[in-house]
CHARMM internal coordinates of N, CA and C (Angstrom, degrees):
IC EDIT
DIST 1 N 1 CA 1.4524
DIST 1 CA 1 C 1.5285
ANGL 1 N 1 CA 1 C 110.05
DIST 1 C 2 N 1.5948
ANGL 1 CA 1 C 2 N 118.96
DIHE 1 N 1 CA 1 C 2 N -39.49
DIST 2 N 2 CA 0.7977
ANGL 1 C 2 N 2 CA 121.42
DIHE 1 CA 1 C 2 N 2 CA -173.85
DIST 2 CA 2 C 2.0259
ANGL 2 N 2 CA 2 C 111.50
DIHE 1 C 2 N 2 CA 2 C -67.49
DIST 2 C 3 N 1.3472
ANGL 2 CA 2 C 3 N 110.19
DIHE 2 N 2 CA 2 C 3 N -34.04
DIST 3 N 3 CA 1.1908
ANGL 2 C 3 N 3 CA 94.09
DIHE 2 CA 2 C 3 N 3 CA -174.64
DIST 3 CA 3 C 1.4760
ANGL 3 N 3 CA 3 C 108.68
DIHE 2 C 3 N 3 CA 3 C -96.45
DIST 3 C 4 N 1.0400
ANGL 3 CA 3 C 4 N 106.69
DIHE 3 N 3 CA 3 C 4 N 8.41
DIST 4 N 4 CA 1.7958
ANGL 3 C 4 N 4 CA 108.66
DIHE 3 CA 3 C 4 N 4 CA 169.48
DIST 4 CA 4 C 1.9887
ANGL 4 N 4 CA 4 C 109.11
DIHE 3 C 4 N 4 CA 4 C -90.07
DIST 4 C 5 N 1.3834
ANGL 4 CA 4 C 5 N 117.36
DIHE 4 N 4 CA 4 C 5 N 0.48
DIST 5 N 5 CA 1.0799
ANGL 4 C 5 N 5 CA 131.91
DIHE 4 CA 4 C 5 N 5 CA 141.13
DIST 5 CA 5 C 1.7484
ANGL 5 N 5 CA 5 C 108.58
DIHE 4 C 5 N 5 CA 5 C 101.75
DIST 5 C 6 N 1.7004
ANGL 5 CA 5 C 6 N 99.95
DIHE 5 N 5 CA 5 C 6 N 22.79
DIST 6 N 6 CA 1.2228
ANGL 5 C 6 N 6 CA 120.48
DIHE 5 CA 5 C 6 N 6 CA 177.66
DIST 6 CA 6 C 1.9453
ANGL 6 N 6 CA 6 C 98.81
DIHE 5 C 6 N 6 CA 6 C -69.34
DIST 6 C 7 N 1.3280
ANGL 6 CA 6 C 7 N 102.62
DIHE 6 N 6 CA 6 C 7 N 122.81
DIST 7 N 7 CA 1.8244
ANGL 6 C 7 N 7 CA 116.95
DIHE 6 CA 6 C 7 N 7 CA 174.49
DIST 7 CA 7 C 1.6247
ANGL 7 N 7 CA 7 C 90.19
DIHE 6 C 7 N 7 CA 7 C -46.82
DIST 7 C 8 N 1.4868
ANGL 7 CA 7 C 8 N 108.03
DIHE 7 N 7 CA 7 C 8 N 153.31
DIST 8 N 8 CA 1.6585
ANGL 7 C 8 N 8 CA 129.06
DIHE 7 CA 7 C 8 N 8 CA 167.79
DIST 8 CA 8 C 1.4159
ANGL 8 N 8 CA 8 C 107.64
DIHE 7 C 8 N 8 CA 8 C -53.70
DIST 8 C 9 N 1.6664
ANGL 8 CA 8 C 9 N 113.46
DIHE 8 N 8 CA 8 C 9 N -59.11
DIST 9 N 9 CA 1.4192
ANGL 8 C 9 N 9 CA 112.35
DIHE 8 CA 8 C 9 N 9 CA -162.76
DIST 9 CA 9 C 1.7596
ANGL 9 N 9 CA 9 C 107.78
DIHE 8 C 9 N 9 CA 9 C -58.30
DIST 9 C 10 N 1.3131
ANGL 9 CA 9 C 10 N 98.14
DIHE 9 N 9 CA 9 C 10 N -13.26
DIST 10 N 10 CA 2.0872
ANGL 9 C 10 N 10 CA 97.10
DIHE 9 CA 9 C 10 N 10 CA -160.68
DIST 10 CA 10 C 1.7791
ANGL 10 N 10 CA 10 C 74.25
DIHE 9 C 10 N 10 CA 10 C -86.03
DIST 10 C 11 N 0.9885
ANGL 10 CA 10 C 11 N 139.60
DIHE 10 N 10 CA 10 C 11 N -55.63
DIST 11 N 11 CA 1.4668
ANGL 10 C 11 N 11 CA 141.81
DIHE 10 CA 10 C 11 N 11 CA -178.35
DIST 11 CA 11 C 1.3664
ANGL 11 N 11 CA 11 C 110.63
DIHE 10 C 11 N 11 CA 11 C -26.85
DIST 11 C 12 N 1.3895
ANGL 11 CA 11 C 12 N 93.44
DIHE 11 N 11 CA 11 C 12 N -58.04
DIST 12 N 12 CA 2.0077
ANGL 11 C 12 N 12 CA 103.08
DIHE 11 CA 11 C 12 N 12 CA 170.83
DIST 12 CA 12 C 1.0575
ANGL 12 N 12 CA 12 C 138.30
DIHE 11 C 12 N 12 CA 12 C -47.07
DIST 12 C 13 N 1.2239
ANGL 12 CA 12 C 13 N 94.02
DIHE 12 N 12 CA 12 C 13 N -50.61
DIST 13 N 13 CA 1.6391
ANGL 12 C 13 N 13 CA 117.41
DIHE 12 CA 12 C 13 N 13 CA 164.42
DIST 13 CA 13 C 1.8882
ANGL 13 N 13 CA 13 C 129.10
DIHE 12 C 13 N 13 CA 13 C -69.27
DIST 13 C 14 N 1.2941
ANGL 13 CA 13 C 14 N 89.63
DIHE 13 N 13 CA 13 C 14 N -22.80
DIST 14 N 14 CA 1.6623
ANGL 13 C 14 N 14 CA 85.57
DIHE 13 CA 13 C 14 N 14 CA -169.70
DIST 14 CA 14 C 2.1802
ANGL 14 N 14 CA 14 C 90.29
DIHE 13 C 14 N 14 CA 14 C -86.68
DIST 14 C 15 N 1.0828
ANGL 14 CA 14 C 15 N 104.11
DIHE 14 N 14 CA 14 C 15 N -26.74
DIST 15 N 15 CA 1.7107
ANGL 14 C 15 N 15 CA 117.65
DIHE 14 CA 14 C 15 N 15 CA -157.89
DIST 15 CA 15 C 2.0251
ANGL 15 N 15 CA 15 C 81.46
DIHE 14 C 15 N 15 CA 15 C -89.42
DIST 15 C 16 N 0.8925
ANGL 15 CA 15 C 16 N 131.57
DIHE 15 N 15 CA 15 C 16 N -31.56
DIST 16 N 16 CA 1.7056
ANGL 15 C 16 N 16 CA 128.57
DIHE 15 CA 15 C 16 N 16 CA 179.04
DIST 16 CA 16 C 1.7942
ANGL 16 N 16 CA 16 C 99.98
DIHE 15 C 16 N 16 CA 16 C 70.52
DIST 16 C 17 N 1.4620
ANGL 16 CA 16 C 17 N 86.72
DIHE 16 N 16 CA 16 C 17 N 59.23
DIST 17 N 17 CA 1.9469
ANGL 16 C 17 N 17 CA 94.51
DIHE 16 CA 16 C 17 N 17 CA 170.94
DIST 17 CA 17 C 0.8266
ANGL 17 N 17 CA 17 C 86.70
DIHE 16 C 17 N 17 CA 17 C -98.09
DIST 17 C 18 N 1.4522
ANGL 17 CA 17 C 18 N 117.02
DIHE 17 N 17 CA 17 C 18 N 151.35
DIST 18 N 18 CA 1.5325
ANGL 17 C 18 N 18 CA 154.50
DIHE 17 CA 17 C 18 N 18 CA 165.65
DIST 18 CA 18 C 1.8122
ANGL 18 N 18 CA 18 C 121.41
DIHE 17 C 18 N 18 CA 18 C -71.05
DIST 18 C 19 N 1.4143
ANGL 18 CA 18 C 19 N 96.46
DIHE 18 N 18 CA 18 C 19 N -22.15
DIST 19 N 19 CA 1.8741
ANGL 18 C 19 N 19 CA 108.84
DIHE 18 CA 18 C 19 N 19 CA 177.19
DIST 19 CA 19 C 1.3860
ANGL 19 N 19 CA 19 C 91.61
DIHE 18 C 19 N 19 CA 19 C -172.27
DIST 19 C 20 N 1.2377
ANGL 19 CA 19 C 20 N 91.61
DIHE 19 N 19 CA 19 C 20 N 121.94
DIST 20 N 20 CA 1.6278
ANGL 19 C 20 N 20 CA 117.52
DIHE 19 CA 19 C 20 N 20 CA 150.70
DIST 20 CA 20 C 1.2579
ANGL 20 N 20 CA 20 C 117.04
DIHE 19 C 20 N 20 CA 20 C -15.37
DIST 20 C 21 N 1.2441
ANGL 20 CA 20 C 21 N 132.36
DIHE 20 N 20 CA 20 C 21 N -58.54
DIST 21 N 21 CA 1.4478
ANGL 20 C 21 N 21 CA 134.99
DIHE 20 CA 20 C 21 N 21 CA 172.92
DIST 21 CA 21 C 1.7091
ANGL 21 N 21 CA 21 C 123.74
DIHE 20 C 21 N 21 CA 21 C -51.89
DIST 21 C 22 N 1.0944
ANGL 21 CA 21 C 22 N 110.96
DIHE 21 N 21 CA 21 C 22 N -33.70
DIST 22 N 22 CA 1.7134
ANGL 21 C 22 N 22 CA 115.18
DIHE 21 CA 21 C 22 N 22 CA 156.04
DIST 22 CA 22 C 1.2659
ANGL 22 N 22 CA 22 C 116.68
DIHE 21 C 22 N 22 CA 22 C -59.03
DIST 22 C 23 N 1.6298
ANGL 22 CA 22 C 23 N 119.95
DIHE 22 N 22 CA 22 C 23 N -41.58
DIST 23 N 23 CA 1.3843
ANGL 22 C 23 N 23 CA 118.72
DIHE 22 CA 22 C 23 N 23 CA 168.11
DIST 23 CA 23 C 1.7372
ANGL 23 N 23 CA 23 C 110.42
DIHE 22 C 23 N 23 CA 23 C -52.69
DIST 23 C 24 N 1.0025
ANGL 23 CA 23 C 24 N 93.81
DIHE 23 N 23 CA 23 C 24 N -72.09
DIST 24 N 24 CA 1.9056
ANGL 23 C 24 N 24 CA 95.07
DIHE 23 CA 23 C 24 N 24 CA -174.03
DIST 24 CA 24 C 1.4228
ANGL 24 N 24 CA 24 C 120.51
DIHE 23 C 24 N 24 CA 24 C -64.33
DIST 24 C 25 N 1.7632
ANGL 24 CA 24 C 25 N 128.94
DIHE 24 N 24 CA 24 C 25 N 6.32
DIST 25 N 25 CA 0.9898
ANGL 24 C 25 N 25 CA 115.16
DIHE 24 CA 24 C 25 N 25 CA 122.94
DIST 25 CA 25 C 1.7464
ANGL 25 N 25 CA 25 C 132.27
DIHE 24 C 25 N 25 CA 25 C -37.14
DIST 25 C 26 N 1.4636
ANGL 25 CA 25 C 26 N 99.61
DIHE 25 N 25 CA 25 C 26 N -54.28
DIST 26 N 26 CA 1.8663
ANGL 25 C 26 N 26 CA 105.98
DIHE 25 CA 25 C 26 N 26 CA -178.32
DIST 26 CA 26 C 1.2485
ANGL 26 N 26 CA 26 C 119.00
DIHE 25 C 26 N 26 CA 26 C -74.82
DIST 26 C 27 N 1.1778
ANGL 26 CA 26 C 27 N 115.47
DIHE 26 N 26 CA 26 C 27 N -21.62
DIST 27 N 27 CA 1.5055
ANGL 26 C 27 N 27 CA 108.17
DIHE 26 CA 26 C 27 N 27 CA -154.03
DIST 27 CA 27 C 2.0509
ANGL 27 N 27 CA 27 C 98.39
DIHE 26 C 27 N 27 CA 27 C -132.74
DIST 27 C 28 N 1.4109
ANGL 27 CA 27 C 28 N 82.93
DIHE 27 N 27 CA 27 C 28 N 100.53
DIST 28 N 28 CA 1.6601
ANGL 27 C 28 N 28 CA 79.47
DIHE 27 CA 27 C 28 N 28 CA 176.32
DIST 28 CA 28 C 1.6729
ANGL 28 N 28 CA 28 C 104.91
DIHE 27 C 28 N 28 CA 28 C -133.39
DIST 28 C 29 N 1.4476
ANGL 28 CA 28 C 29 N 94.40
DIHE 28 N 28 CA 28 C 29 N 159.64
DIST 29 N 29 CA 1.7172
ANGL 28 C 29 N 29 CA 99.96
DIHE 28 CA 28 C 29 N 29 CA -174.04
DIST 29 CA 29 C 1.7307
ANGL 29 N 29 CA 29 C 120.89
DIHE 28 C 29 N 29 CA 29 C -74.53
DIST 29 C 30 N 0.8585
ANGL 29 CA 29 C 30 N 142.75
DIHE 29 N 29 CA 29 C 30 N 131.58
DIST 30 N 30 CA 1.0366
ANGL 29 C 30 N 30 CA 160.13
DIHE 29 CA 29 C 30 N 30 CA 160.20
DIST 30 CA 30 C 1.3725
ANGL 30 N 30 CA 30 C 116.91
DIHE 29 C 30 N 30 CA 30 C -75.88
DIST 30 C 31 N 1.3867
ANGL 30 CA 30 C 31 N 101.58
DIHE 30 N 30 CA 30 C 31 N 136.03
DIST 31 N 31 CA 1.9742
ANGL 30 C 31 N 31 CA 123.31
DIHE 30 CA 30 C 31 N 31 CA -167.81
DIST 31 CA 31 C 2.0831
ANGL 31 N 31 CA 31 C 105.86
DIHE 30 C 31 N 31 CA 31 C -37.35
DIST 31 C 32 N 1.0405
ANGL 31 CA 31 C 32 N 107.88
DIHE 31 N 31 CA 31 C 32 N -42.88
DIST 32 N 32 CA 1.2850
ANGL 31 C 32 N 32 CA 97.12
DIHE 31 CA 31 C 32 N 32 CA 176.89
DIST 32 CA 32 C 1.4135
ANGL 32 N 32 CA 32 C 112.51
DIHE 31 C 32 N 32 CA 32 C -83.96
DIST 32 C 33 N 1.2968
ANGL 32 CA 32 C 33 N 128.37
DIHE 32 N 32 CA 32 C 33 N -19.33
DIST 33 N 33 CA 1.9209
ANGL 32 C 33 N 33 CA 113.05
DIHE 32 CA 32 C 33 N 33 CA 172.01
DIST 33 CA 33 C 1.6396
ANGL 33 N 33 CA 33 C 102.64
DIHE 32 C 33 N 33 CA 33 C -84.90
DIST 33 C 34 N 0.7311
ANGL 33 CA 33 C 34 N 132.71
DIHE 33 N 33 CA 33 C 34 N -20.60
DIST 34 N 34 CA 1.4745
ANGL 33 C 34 N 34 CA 136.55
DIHE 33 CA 33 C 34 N 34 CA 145.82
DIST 34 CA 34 C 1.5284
ANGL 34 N 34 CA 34 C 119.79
DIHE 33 C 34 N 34 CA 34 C -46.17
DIST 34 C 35 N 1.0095
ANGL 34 CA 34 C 35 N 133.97
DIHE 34 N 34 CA 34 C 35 N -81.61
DIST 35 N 35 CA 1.5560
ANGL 34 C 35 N 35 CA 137.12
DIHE 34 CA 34 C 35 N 35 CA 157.81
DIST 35 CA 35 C 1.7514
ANGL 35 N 35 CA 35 C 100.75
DIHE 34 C 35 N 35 CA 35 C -26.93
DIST 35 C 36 N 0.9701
ANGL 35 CA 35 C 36 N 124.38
DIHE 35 N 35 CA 35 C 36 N -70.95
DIST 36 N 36 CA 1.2920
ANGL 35 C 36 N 36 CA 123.22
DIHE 35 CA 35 C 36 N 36 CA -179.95
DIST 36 CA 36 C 1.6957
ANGL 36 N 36 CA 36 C 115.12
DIHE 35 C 36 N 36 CA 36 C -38.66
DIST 36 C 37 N 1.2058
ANGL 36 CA 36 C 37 N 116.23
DIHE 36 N 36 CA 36 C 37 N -60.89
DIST 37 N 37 CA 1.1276
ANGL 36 C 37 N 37 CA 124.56
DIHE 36 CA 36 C 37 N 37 CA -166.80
DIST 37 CA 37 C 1.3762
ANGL 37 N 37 CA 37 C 103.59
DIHE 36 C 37 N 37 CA 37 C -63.90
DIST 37 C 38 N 1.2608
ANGL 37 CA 37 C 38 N 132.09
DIHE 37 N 37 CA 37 C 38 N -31.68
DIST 38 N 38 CA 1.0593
ANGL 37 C 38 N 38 CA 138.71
DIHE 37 CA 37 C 38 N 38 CA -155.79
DIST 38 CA 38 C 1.6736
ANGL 38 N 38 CA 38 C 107.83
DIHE 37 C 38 N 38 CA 38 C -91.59
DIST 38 C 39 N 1.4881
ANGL 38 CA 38 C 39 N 112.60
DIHE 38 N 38 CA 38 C 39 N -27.29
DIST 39 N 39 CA 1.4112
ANGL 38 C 39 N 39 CA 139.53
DIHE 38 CA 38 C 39 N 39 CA 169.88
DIST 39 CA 39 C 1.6834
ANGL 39 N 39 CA 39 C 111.24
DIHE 38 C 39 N 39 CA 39 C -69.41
DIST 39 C 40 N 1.2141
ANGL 39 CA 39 C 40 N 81.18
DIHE 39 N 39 CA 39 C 40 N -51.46
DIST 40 N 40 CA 2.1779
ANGL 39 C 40 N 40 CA 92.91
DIHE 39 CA 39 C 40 N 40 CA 174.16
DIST 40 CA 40 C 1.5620
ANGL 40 N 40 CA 40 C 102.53
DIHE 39 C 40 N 40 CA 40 C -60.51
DIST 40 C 41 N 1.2017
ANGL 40 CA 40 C 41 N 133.79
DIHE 40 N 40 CA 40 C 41 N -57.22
DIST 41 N 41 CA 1.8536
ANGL 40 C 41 N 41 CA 142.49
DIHE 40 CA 40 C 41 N 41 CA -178.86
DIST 41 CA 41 C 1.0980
ANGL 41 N 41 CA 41 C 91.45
DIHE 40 C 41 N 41 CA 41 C -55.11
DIST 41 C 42 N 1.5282
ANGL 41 CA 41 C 42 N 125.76
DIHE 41 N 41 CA 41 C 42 N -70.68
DIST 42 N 42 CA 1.8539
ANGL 41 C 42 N 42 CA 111.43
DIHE 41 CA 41 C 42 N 42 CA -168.16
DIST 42 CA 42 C 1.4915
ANGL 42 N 42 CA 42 C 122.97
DIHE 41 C 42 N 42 CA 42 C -62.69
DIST 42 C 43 N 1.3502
ANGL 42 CA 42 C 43 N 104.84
DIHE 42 N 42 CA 42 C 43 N -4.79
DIST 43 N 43 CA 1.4577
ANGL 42 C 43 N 43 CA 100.59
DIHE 42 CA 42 C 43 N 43 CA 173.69
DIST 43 CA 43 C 1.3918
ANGL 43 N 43 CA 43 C 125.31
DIHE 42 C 43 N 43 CA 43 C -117.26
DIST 43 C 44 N 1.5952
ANGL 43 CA 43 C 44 N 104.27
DIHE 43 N 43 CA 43 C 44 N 10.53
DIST 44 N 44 CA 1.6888
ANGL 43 C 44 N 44 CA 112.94
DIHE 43 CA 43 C 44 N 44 CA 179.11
DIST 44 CA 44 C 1.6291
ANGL 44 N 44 CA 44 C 104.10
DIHE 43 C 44 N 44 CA 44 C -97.64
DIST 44 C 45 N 1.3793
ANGL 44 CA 44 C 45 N 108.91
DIHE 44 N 44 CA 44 C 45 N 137.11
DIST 45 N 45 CA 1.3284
ANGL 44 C 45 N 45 CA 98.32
DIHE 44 CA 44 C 45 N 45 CA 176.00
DIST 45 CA 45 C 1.2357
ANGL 45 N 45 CA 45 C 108.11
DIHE 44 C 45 N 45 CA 45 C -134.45
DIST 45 C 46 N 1.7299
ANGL 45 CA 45 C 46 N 118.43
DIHE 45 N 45 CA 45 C 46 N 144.72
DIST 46 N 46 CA 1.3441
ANGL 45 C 46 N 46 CA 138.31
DIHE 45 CA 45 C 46 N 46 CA -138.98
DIST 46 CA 46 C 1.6334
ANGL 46 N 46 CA 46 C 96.55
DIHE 45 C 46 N 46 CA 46 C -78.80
DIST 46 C 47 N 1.5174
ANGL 46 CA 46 C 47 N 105.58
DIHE 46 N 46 CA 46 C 47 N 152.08
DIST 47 N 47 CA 1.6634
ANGL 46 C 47 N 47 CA 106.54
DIHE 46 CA 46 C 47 N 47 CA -178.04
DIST 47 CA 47 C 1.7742
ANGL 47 N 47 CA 47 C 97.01
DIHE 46 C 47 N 47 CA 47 C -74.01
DIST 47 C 48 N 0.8016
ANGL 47 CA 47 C 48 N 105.74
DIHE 47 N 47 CA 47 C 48 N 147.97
DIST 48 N 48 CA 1.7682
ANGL 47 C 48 N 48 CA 113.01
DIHE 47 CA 47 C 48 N 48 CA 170.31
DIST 48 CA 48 C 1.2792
ANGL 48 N 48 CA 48 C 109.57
DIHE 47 C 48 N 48 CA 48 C -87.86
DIST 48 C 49 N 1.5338
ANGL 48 CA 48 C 49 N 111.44
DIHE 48 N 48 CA 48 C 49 N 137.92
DIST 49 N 49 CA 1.9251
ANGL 48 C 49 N 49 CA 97.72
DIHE 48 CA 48 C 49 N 49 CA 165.17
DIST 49 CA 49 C 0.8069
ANGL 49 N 49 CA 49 C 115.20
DIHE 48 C 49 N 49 CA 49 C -80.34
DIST 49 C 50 N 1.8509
ANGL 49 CA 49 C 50 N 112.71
DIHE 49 N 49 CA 49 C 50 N 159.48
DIST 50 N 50 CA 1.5765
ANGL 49 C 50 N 50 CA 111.78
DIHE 49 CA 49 C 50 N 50 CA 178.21
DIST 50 CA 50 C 1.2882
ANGL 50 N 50 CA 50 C 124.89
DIHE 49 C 50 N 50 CA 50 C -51.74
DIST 50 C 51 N 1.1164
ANGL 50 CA 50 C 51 N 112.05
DIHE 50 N 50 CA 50 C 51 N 175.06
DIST 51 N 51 CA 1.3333
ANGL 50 C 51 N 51 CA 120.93
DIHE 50 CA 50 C 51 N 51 CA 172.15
DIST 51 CA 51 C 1.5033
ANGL 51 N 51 CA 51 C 106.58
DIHE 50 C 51 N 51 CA 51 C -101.44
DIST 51 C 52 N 1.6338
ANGL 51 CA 51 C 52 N 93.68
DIHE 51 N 51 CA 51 C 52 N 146.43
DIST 52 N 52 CA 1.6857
ANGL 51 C 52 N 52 CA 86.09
DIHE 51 CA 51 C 52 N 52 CA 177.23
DIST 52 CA 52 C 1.3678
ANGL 52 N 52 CA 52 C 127.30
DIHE 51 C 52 N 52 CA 52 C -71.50
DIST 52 C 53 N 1.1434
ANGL 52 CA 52 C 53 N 135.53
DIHE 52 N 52 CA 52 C 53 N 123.06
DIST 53 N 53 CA 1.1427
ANGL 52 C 53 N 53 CA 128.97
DIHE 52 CA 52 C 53 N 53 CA 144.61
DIST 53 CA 53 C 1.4494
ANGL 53 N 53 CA 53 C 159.19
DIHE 52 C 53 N 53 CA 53 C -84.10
DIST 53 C 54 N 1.4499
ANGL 53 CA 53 C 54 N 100.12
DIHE 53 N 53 CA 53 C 54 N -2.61
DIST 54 N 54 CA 1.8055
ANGL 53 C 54 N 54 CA 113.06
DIHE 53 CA 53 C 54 N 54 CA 154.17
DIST 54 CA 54 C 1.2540
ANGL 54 N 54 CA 54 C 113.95
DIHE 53 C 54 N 54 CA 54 C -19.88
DIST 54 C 55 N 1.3815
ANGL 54 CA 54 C 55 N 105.93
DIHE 54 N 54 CA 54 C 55 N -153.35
DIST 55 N 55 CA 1.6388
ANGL 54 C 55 N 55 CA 127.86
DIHE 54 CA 54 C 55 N 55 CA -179.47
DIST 55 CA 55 C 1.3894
ANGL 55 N 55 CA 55 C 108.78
DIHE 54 C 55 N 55 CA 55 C -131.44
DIST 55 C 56 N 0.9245
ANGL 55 CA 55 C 56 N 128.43
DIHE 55 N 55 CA 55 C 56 N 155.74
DIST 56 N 56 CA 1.4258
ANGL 55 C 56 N 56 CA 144.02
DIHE 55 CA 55 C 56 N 56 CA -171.38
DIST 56 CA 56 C 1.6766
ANGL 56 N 56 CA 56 C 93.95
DIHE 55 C 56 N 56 CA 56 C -59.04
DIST 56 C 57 N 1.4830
ANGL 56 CA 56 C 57 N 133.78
DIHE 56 N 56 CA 56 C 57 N -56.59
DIST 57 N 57 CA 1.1820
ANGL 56 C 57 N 57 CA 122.32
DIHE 56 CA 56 C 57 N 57 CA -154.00
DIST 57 CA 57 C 1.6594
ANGL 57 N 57 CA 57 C 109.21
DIHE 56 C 57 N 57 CA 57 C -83.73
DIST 57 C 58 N 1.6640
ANGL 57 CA 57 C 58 N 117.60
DIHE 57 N 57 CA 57 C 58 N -4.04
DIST 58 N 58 CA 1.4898
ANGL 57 C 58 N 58 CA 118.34
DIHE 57 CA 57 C 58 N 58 CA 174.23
DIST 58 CA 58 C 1.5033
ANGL 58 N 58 CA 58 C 110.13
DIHE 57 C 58 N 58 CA 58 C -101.83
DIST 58 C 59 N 1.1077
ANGL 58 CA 58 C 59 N 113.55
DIHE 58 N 58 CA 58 C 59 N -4.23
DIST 59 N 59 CA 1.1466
ANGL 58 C 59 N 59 CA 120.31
DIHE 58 CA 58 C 59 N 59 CA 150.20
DIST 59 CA 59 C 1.1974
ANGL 59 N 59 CA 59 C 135.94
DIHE 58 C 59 N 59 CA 59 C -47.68
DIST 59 C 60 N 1.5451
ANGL 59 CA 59 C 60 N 106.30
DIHE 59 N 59 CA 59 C 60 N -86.41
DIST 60 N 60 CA 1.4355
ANGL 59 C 60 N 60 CA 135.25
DIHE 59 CA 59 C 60 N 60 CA 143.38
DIST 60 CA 60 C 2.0741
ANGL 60 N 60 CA 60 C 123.61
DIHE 59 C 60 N 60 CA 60 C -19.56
DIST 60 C 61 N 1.3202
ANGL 60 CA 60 C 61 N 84.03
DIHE 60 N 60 CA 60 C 61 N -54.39
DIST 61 N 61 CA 1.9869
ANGL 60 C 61 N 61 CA 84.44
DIHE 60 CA 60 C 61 N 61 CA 157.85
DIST 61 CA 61 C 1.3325
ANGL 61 N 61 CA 61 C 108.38
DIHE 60 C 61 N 61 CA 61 C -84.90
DIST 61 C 62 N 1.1142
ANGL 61 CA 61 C 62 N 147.05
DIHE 61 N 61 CA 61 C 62 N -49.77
DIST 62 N 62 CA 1.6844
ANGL 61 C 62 N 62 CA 126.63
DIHE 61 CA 61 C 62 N 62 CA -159.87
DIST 62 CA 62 C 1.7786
ANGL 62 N 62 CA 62 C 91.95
DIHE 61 C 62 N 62 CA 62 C -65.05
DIST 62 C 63 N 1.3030
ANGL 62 CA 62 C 63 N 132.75
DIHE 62 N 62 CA 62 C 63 N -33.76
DIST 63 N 63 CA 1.6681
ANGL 62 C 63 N 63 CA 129.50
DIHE 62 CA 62 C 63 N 63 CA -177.13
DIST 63 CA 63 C 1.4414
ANGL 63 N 63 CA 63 C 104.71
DIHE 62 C 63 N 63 CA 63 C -94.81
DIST 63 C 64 N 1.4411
ANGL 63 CA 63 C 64 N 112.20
DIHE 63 N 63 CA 63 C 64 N 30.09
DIST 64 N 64 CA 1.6709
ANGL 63 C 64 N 64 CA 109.55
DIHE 63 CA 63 C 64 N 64 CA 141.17
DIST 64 CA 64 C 1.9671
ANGL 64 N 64 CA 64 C 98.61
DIHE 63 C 64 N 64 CA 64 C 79.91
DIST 64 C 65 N 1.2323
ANGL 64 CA 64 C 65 N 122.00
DIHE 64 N 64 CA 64 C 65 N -18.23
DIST 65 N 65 CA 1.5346
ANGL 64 C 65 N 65 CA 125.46
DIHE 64 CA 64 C 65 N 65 CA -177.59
DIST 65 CA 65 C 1.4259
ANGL 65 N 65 CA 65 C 105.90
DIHE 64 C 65 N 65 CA 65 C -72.95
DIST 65 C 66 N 1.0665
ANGL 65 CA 65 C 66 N 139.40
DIHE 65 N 65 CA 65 C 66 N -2.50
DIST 66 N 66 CA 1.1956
ANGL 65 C 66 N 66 CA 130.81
DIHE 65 CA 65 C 66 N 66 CA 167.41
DIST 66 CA 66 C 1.6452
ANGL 66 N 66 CA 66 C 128.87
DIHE 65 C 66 N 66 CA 66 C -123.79
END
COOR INIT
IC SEED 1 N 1 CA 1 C
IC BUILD
């Protein structure tokens, strides 16, 4: 389950463990879901915040300069 990319806690639940930590006794990652995961992070890239688009002078008041 785990490497078909089912979350731990749904693991917990379907198996009727009592704490999470009995689960991750069973269920640990292996060298290639590791590599993977690590491939998925280097290739996601973060949303940017907008850019402002106000005006120079509401700017300038919400940062107290005016």
């Amino acid at each position: 389950m785990l490497r078909a990319g089912v979350p731990l806690p749904h693991i917990k639940e379907f198996l009727v463990h009592a704490n999470i930590s009995t689960t991750s006794i069973y269920a640990s990652a292996d060298n290639q879901m590791v590599r993977e995961a690590i491939q998925r992070a280097g290739s996601a890239t973060p949303d940017l915040a907008p850019l402002w688009t106000g005006g120079d002078d509401m700017i300038l008041q919400l940062a107290g300069l005016r």
